[in-house]
N, C-alpha and C positions, 0 to 999 in steps of 0.2 A: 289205414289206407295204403301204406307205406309196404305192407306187407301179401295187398293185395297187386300192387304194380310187380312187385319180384318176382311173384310167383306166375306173374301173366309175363313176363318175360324170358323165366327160366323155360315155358313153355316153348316159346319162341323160338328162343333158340333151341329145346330139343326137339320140334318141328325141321330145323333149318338144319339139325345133326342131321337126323334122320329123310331128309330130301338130299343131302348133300351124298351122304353113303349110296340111297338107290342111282342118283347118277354116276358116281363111280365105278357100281357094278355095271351100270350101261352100257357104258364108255370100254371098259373093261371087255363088256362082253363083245363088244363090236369093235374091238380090236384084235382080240383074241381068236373069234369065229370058230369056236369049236367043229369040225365034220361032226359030230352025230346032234349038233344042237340047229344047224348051217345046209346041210345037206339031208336032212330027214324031216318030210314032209306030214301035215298033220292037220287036215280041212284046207287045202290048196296054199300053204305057206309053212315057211320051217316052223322048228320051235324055236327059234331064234326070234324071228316075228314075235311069236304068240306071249313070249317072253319082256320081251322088248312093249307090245304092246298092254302086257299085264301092269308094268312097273310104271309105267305112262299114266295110265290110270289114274294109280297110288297115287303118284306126284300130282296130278291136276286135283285128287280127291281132299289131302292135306293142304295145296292152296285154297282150293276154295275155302274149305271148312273152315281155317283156321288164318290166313292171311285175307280172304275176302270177306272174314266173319258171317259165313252164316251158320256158325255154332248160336250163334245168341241171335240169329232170325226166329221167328214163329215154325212150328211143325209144319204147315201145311206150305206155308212159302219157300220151307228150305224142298217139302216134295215137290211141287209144282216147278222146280228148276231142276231138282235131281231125274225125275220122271219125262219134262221133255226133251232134254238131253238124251237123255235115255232113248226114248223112240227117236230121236230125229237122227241119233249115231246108225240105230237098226235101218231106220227108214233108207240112211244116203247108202249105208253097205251093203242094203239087198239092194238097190238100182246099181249100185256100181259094179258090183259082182255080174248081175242080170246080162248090162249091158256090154259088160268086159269079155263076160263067154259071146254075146253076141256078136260083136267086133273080131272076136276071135274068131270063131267060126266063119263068119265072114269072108277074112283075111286067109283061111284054110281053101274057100272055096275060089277065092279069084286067083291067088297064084301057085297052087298045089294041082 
């Protein structure tokens, strides 16, 4: 038993390494701001962004997994949360995109 808590905690903590390094580089990166990461555009945002929001991900993906435990939920329960996550991210960022150019547009046309 003894042997099975160690190794649920070695995990743990190389969970807590490995969340702790991608903030680093985060932080790092957006300190840093590279011009070709900063200033080069790529589907209407840097790769800084796209960057920024790739490692975001990771982190939210190893908490859940692994600090909200749904490693040891059922298959269907752990899709049923990964799946509408999933759509309801797509759902809010095509309206907000939609309406973003629209706003914009907008704003082109009353004081342009």
């Amino acid at each position: 038993m003894a042997h099975a808590e160690k190794s649920h905690t070695a995990l743990i903590w190389k969970v807590f390494g490995l969340l702790s390094i991608i903030t680093l580089v985060e932080v790092f990166l957006g300190i840093k701001k590279y011009d070709f990461l900063y200033l080069n555009n790529v589907l209407g945002t840097s790769w800084l962004n796209w960057i920024f929001l790739a490692l975001t991900l990771v982190k939210a993906y190893y908490i859940a997994w692994y600090f909200m435990h749904l490693k040891e939920e059922k298959k269907w329960l752990r899709r049923s949360i990964v799946w509408s996550a999933i759509f309801l991210i797509a759902y809010l960022s095509f309206y907000l995109l939609t309406e973003g150019t629209a706003l914009h547009d907008a704003k082109n046309l009353l004081f342009n």
